[in-house]
N, C-alpha and C positions, 0 to 999 in steps of 0.2 A: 568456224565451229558453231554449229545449231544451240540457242541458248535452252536450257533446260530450267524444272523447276521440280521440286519433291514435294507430293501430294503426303496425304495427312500417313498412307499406308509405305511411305518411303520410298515409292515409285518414281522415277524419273520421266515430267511429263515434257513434250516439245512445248516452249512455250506459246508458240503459235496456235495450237492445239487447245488453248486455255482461254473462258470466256474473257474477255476484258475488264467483267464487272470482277470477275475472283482474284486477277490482277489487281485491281485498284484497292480491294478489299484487306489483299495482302500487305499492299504497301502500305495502305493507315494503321494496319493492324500494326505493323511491326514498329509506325513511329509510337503508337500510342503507348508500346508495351516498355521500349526502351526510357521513353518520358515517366512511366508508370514506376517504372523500376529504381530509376531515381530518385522519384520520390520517394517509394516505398523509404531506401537507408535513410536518405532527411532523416523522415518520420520517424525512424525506430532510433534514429539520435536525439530528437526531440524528447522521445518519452522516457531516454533513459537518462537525459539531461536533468527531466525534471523530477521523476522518479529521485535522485541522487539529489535536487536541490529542496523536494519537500520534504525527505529524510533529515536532512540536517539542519535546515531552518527551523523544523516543528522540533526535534530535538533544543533547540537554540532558547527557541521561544516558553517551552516547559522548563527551563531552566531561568529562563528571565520571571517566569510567572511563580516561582517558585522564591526567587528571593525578592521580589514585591510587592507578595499575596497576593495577586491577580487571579484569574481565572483561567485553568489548562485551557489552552489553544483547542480549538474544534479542528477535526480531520481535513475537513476543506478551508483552503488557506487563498489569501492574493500576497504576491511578494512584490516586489519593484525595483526600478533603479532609484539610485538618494536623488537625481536630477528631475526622478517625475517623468522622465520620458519613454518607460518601459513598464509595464502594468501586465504580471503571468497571471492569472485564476487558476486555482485549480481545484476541480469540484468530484466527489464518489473518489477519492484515492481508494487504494487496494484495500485490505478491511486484513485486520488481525482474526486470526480463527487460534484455536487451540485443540491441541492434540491429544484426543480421548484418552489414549494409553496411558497417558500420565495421570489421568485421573483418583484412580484408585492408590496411585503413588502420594499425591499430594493431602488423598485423604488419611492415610496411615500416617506420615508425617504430623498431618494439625494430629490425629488421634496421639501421638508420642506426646506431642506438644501441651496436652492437656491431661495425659498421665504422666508431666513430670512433677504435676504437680501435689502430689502424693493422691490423697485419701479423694476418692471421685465426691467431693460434696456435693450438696443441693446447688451452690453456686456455679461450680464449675462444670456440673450437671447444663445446666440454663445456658453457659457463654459456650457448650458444643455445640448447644441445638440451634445458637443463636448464628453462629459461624456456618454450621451446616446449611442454615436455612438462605442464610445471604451469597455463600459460595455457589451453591447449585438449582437447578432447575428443578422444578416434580419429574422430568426424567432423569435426573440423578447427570447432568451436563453439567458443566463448570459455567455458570454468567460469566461473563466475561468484562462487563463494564463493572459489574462488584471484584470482580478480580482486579483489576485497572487499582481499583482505588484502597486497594489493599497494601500495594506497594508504598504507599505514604506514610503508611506506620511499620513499614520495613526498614523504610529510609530514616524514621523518626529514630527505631530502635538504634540503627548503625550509629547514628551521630549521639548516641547516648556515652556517655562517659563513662557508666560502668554497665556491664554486658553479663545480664545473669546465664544458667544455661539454659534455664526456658527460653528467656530472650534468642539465642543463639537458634534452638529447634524453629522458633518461630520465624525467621528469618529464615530457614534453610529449606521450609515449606514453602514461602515465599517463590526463594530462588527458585523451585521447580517452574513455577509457573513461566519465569521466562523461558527455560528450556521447552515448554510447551508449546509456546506462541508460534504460529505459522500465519503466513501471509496469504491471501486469497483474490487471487485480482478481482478488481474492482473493476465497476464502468467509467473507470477515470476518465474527464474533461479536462482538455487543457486549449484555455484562451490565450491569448498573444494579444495584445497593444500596444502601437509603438508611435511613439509622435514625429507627424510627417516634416516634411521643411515649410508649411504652414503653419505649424503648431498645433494641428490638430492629430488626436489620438484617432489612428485607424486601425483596426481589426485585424491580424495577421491573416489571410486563408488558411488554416489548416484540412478543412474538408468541402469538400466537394459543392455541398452547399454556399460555403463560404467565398467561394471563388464568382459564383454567378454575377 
């Protein structure tokens, strides 16, 4: 039986009939694709590995910073093994974005928040414009790192002992804003180090570069 081979149009060619250069061409091609392919899942286990371990470390570590006054943890983090033999980076994680539709939500709520406090005085006048002016952007967008640090006097209110109903309103404006939060990928990096049977930390390959 005459071996054949199927051109890119689904034709069945004799393979004798076939340069030898598009023959060879063929067979790297198909190793390279299958090694590629490989990779490829690694990879997308890689990033969902880490993805899932900077989620929960940075949550970890905002809670350790949190009961030892320290400083909230920055977005880009390095985590490790306790032995020193494993050293991840990871730098640009995906970025919080928040969802405009809620906007106008979260403004009616502070507005309750600040007519529960009966008669609109000159003061309470001052702490809307003040809240307005820190929540949002001159295009009327929600800041998002003033929103971040708003939640600390969310949190201050809850652990408060006694819970007026302002307190309660102001807290439930809060709470929108996590319902807002959306994720946005980011140009996330992720480094690998890992110590040889030398002792020396060497560079995982994860791209191409990396490999040279």
């Amino acid at each position: 039986m005459k071996k054949v081979m199927i051109d890119a149009k689904g034709n069945q060619v004799p393979a004798y009939a076939i340069n030898p250069v598009l023959k060879l061409e063929d067979k790297h091609s198909r190793k390279i694709a299958k090694a590629a392919q490989m990779a490829e899942r690694y990879l997308k286990e890689v990033v969902e590995l880490t993805h899932l371990a900077h989620s929960e470390v940075y949550q970890a570590k905002v809670k350790d910073a949190k009961i030892k006054s320290n400083k909230t943890p920055t977005d880009g983090m390095t985590i490790g093994a306790f032995d020193g033999s494993i050293e991840v980076k990871v730098t640009k994680p995906d970025n919080m974005i928040f969802d405009n539709t809620y906007t106008n939500m979260v403004k009616e709520k502070f507005n309750e928040y600040f007519n529960s406090f009966g008669q609109d005085s000159e003061e309470i006048s001052f702490l809307r414009d003040v809240v307005n002016d820190l929540l949002y952007t001159s295009g009327g967008k929600m800041d998002q790192n003033k929103v971040l640090k708003l939640r600390k006097y969310r949190d201050r209110l809850l652990n408060s002992k006694r819970l007026s109903e302002n307190s309660q309103i102001f807290i439930a404006a809060v709470d929108l804003f996590d319902k807002a939060i959306r994720t946005k990928p980011g140009n996330m990096g992720i480094y690998v180090e890992v110590r040889d049977e030398l002792g020396t930390m060497r560079r995982v390959a994860l791209k191409y570069s990396d490999a040279q």
